[in-house]
C-alpha positions in Angstrom: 24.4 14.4 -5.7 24.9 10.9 -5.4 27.9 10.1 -2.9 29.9 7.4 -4.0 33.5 6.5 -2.3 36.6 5.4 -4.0 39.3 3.7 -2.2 43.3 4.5 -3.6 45.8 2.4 -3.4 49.1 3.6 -3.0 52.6 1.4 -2.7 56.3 1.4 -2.8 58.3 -0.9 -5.0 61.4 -1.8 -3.6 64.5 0.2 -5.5 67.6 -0.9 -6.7 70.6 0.0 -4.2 74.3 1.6 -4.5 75.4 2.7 -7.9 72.0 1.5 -9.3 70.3 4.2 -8.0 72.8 7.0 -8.8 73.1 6.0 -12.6 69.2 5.2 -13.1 67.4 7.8 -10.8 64.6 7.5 -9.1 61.2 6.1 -10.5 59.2 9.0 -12.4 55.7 8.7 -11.3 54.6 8.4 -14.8 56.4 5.5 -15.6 56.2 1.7 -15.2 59.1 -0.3 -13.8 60.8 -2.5 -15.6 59.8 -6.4 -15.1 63.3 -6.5 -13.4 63.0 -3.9 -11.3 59.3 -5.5 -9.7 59.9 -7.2 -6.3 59.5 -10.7 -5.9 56.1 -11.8 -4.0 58.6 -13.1 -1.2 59.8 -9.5 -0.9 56.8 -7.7 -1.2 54.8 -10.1 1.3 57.9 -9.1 3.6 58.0 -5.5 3.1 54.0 -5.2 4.0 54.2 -7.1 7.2 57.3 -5.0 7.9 57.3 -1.7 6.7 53.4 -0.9 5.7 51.7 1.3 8.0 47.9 0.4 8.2 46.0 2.0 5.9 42.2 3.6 7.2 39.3 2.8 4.8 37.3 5.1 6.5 36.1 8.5 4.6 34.5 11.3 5.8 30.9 11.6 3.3 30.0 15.0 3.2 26.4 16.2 3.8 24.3 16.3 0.9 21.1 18.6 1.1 18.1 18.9 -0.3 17.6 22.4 0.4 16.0 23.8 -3.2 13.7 20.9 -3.3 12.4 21.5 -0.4 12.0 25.0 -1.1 10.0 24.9 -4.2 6.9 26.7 -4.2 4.8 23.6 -5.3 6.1 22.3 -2.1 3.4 23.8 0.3 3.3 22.4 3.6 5.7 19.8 3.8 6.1 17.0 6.4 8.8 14.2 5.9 11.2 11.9 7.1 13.8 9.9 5.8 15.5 7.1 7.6 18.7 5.0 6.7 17.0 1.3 6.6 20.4 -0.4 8.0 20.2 1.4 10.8 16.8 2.7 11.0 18.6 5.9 12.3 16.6 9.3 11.3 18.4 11.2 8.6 16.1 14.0 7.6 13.3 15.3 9.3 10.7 18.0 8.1 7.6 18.1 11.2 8.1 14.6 10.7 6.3 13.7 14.2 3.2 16.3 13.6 -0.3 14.2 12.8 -1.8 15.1 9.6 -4.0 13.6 6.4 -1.4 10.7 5.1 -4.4 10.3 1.8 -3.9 7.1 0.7 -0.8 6.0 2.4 -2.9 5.2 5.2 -4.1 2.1 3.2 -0.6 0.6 5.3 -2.5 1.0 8.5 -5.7 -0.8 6.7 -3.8 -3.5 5.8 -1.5 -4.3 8.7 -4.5 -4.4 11.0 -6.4 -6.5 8.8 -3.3 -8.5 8.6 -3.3 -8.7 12.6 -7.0 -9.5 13.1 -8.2 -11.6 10.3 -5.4 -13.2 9.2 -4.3 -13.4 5.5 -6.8 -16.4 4.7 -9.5 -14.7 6.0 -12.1 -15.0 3.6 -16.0 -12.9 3.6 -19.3 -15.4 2.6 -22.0 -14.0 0.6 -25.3 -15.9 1.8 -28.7 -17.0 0.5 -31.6 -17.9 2.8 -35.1 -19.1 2.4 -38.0 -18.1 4.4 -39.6 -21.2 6.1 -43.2 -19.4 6.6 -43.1 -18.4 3.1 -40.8 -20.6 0.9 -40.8 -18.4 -2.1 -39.2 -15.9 0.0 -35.2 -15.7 0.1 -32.7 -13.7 1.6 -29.5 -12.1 -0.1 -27.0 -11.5 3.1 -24.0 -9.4 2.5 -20.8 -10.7 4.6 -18.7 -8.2 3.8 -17.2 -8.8 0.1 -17.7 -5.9 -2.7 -15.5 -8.0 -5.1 -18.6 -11.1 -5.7 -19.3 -10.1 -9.5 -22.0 -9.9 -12.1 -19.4 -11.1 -14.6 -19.5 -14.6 -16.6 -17.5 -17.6 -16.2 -14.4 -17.1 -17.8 -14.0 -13.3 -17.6 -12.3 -11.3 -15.2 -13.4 -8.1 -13.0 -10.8 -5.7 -11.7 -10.7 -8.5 -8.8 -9.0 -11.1 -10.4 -10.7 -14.8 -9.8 -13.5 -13.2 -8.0 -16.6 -15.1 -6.7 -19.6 -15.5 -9.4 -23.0 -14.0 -8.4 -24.3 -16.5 -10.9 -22.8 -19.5 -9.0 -24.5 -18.4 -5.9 -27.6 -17.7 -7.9 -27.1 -21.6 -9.3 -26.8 -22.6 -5.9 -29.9 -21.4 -4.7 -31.7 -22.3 -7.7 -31.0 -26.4 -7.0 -31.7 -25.6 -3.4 -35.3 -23.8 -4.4 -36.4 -27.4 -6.4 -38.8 -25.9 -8.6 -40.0 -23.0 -6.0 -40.5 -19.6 -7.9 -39.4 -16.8 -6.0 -41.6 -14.2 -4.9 -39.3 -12.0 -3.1 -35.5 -11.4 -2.7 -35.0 -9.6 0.7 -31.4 -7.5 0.7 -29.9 -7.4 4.2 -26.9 -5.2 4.1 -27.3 -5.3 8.2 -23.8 -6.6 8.9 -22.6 -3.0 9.2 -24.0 0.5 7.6 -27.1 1.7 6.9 -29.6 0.0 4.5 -28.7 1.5 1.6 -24.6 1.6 2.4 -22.7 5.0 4.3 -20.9 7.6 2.4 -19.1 9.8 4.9 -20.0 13.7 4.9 -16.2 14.6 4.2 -15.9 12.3 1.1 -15.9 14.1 -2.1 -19.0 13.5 -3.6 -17.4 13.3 -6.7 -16.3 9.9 -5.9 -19.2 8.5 -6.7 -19.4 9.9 -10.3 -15.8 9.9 -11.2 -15.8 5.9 -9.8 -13.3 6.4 -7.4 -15.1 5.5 -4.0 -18.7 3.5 -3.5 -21.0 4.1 -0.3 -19.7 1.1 2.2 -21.9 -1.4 2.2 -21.9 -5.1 3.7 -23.9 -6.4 0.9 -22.6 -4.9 -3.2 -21.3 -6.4 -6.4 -18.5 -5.6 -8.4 -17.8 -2.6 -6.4 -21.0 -1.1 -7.5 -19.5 -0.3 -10.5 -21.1 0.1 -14.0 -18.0 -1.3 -15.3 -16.9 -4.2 -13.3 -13.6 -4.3 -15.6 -12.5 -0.9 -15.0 -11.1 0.7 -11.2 -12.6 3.8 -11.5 -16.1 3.6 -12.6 -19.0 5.2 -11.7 -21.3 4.2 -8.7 -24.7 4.3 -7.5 -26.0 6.0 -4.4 -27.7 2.2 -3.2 -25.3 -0.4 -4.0 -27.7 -3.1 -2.0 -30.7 -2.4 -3.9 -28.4 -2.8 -7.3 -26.8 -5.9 -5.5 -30.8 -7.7 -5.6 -31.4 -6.2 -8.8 -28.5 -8.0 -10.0 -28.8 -11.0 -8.2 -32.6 -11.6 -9.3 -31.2 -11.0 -13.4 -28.7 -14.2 -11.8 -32.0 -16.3 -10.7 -33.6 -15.9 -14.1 -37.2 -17.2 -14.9 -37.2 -18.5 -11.4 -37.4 -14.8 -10.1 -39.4 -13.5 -13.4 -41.9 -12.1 -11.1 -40.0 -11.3 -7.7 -39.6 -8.0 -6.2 -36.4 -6.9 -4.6 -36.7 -4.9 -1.2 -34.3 -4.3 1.9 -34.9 -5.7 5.4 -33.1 -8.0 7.9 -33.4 -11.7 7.7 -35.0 -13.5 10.7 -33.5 -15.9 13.2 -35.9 -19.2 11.9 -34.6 -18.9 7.8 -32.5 -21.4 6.4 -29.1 -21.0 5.0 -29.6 -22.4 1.0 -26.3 -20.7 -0.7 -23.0 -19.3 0.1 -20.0 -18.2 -1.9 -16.7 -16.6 -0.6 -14.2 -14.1 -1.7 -10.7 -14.8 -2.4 -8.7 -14.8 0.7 -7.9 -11.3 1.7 -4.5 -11.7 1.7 -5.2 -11.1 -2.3 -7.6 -7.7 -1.6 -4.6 -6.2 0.1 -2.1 -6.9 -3.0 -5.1 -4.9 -5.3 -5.5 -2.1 -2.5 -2.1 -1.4 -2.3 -0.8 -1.6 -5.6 -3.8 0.6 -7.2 -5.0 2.4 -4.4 -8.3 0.5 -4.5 -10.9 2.6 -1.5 -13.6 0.0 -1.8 -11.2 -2.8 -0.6 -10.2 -0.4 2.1 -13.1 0.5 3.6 -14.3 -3.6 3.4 -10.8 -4.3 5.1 -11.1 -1.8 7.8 -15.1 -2.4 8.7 -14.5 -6.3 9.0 -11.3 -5.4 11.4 -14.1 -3.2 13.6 -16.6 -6.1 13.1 -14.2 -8.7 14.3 -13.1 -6.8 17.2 -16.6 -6.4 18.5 -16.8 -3.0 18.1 -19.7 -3.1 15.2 -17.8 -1.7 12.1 -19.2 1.7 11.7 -17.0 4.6 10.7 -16.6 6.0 14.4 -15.3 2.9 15.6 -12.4 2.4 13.3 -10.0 4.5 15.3 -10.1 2.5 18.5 -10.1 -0.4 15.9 -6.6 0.6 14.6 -5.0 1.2 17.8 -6.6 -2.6 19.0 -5.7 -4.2 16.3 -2.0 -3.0 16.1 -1.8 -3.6 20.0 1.3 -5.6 20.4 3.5 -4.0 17.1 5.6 -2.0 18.9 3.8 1.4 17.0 2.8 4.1 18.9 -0.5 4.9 18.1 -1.4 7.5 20.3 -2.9 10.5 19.1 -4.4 9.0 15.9 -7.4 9.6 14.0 -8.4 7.1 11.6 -12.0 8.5 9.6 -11.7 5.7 7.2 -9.7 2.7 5.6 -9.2 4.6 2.2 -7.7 7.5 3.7 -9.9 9.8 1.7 -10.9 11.9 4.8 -9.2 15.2 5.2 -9.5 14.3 8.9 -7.2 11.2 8.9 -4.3 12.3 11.4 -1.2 10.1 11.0 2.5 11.6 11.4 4.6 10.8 8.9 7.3 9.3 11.4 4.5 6.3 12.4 4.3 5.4 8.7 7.9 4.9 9.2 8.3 3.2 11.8 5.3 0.9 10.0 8.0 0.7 6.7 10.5 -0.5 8.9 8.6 -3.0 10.7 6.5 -4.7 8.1 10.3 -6.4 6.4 10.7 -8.2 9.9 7.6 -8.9 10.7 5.9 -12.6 9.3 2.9 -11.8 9.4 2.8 -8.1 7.6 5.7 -9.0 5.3 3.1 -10.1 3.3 2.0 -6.6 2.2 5.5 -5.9 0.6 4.5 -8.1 -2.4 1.4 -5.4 -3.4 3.9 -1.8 -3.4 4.0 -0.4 -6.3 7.1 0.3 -8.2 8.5 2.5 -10.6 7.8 1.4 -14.2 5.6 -1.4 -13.3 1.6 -2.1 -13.4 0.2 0.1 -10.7 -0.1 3.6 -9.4 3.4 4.6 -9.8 3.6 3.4 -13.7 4.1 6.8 -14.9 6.9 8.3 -11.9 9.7 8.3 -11.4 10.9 7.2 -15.0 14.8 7.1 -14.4 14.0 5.3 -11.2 12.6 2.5 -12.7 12.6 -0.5 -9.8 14.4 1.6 -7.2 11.3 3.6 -6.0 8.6 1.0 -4.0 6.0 3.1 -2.8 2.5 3.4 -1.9 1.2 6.5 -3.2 -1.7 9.3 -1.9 -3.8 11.7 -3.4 -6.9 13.4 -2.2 -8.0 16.9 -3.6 -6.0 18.6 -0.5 -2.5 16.7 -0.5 -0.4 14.1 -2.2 1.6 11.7 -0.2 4.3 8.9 -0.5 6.0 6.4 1.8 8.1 3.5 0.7 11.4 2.5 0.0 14.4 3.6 -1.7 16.8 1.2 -3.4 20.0 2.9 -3.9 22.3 2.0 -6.3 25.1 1.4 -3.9 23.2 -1.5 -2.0 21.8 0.4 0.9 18.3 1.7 1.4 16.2 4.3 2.7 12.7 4.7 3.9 11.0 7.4 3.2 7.7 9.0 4.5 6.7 12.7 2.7 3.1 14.4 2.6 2.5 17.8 0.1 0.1 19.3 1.9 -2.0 22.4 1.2 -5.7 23.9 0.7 -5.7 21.9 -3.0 -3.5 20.3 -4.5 -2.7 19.9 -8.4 -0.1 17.6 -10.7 2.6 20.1 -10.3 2.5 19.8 -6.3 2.4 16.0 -7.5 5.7 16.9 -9.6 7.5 18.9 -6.6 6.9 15.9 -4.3 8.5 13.4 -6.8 11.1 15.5 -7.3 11.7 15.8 -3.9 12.0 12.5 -3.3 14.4 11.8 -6.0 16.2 14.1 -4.3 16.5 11.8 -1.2 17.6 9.3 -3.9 20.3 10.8 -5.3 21.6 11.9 -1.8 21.1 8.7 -0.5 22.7 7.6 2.7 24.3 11.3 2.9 21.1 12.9 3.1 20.9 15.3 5.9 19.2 18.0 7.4 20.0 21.5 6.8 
C-alpha cells in the first residue's frame, strides 16, 4: 500500500452581519459565495493573525506490512533489512544481523576494498621478458589482468577498450630485432598455482556454463572461447591457453616455439608491457553484470597488495584490513572468495547495509554507485522489476543455493530506502527468484511506512 498524505485546508469567510444574516442564511457548504460576500485581503490577513488557531501538519502514517510476502512459500529462509535512508533508522528486520552466503552481493565488499587499497586508477601490467643466457627465450608474466584480449584492433570484448595481446606481441617483436623465438615461458607465479585455482566449493559447472574461470595471474579474455560473450565456456588451464595465444600473436617469429610454464629468473630483461584499463572501469563491469572473473582479480590483487600473497585463505583478513578505518564492523566474517560464489561466504545482511549507506558519503567508494544495476536498464536487473523501472538500483545474487539483493529504493514520494534481502534454502529456482522480487516491491510500495510485524 503505498502511503501517501494529503493536507486539507479548511477556512471561514467572514459573514454578513444583522439583518443580512437573518434574510440570507447561513452559507450551505455546497455553495460558493458570492464575489461580494468574499472578504477583502485586508480582512482576511487580519482574521488569520487574529482568530486562526495553528493548524498541525503532522499525520499519524499507519504501519504498512508486509506480512504475506514474507510468508510465501518460495520465500524459504529469509534474512532482510530495510532501513529509511534519511535517517538511516532500521525499519524492518528479518535475522537481519545473522552471517550467511550474500551470493553475489558480496561483489560490494570486492569492490570497496579494492577501492580502499588500490585506488580507482590502479591499473595490472601484463609483461614480456627475454632470457639473457638464451636470447630466443622469453617470458609471458601475468600481473594480474584477465581482461588483456585475443581480439583485433577495432573490436570489442565484454571488457570494453581492453588491452591488445597483439600490441604486446608487437612490442616484443621490435624488441626481439630479428630473434626467432624458441620458447615462450608462462609464469602465472604472481598468485595461484601454475595452471590457475578453482576452489573445491565452486560449481564445476561454472566452467562449462562460462560463468566462472580458474583464477589465474596470467589469462586472456577471461579464458573464454568467446571473448564477446559473459558467459562463455572456459578451460581448466587458462595460462597454458594464455601462451598458446600469445605465440598465434608473435607469428612466424614463434613458428617453431614451444609454450611451457615456469617462473622467470631474476637476470631476464623486461622487453614488453601493456596495462588494463584502470580498475575503477572493472568494478563498473563487476557490478552491473555480475562479472566473477573481475571479482576474483579484484580481491587477489587487494591480498597481494596487502602483503598477504593473494591466495583464497588470505582474503578474509584481506577484507577486514582493507576496510580498516570505514566505520563497518567486520567481525565475524568469512570471505571464501571475491565473486561470492562460495556457499561459505558469511556476511549479515545488516553489514551490507550499513556498506549501502556508507558508499553515497564516502569519496572514495561513491564511485561504485555509477556500476548498480537498475530496473529496465543494461545489466542484471533488465528483466525485474518491470513497473519499477529506475526506482529499483540494486546489485543482484544468485548461486544454486540462494538469491540475494541489496540496493536502493527510490520512492516516488522523494525519500528512499535501502534494502538488504537474501532467499536462502537447500536450492534455489526462478520462482524463489520471483518471491524475492516480490517481496521487495513490497518494501516499495510500503515505503517509508514499512514496518515490522
Amino acid at each position: 500500500m503505498k502511503q501517501r498524505l494529503i493536507g486539507i485546508a479548511s477556512g471561514l469567510v467572514v459573514g454578513l452581519v444583522g439583518l443580512a444574516l437573518l434574510l440570507v442564511g447561513p452559507l450551505s457548504p455546497n455553495r460558493a459565495p458570492a464575489q461580494s460576500q468574499l472578504a477583502t485581503p485586508t480582512e482576511t490577513a487580519t482574521a488569520v493573525i487574529t482568530e486562526s488557531e495553528p493548524v498541525s501538519t503532522s499525520v499519524e502514517v499507519e504501519p504498512c506490512l508486509v506480512t504475506e510476502l514474507e510468508e510465501d512459500p518460495l520465500i524459504v529462509n529469509l534474512q532482510a533489512q530495510v532501513r529509511d535512508a534519511s535517517t538511516s533508522a532500521v525499519i524492518y528486520d528479518r535475522s537481519g544481523s545473522i552471517a550467511a552466503r550474500p551470493a553475489s552481493v558480496q561483489k560490494l565488499l570486492t569492490a570497496a576494498a579494492a577501492l580502499k587499497v588500490l585506488g580507482p586508477n590502479y591499473t595490472a601490467t601484463t609483461r614480456v621478458y627475454q632470457d639473457q643466457a638464451n636470447k630466443s627465450v622469453i617470458y609471458l608474466v601475468g600481473g594480474g589482468d584477465p581482461t588483456i584480449t585475443r581480439l583485433a584492433e577495432g573490436t570489442q570484448s565484454v571488457y570494453r577498450n581492453a588491452p591488445k595481446l597483439d600490441v604486446l606481441a608487437a612490442q616484443a617483436i621490435r624488441a626481439l630485432g630479428g630473434v626467432s623465438i624458441s620458447k615462450v615461458v608462462v609464469d602465472s607465479s604472481l598468485y595461484g598455482g601454475p595452471s590457475g585455482e578453482y576452489l573445491e566449493v565452486w560449481d564445476k559447472r561454472g566452467l562449462t556454463e562460462g560463468y566462472q574461470p580458474y583464477i589465474s595471474a596470467l589469462q586472456v579474455d577471461g579464458d573464454r572461447e568467446n571473448p564477446a560473450k559473459l558467459s562463455s565456456k572456459r578451460s581448466t588451464d587458462p595460462v597454458k591457453r594464455a601462451g598458446d595465444w600469445f605465440k598465434r600473436s608473435l607469428g612466424t617469429t614463434a613458428k617453431s616455439a614451444v609454450v611451457e610454464k615456469g617462473i622467470t629468473p631474476p637476470s631476464a630483461k623486461e622487453i614488453a608491457k601493456i596495462s588494463s584499463r584502470p580498475i575503477v572501469e572493472w568494478i563498473d563491469y563487476m557490478i552491473e553484470v555480475s562479472d566473477n572473473t573481475t571479482a576474483e582479480a579484484l580481491a587477489r590483487l587487494v591480498s597481494i597488495d596487502l602483503g598477504l600473497g593473494g591466495g583464497s585463505g588470505t582474503l578474509t583478513e584481506a577484507y577486514q584490513r582493507a576496510l580498516t578505518g570505514t566505520g563497518l564492523n567486520l567481525a565475524g566474517i568469512k570471505i571464501e572468495d571475491g565473486s561470492g560464489l562460495s556457499r561459505y561466504n558469511q556476511v549479515s545482511p545488516a553489514l551490507i547495509n550499513d556498506l549501502l549507506t556508507l558508499i553515497p558519503k564516502d569519496p572514495e567508494l561513491s564511485v561504485m554507485l555509477t556500476g548498480f544495476p537498475v530496473a529496465g536498464s543494461p545489466g542484471s536487473l533488465s528483466d525485474r522489476f518491470t513497473e519499477l523501472t529506475g526506482d529499483v538500483v540494486a546489485k543482484t545474487g544468485w548461486i544454486r543455493t540462494g538469491y540475494t539483493l541489496a540496493g536502493y529504493l527510490n520512492l516516488e514520494d522523494g525519500n528512499q530506502l535501502i534494502f538488504t534481502a537474501y532467499n536462502l534454502a537447500d536450492s534455489v529456482s526462478l520462482d524463489n527468484r520471483a518471491a524475492l522480487d516480490r517481496l521487495v516491491e513490497g518494501f516499495y510500495n510500503c515505503g517509508t511506512a514499512l514496518r515490522d510485524r
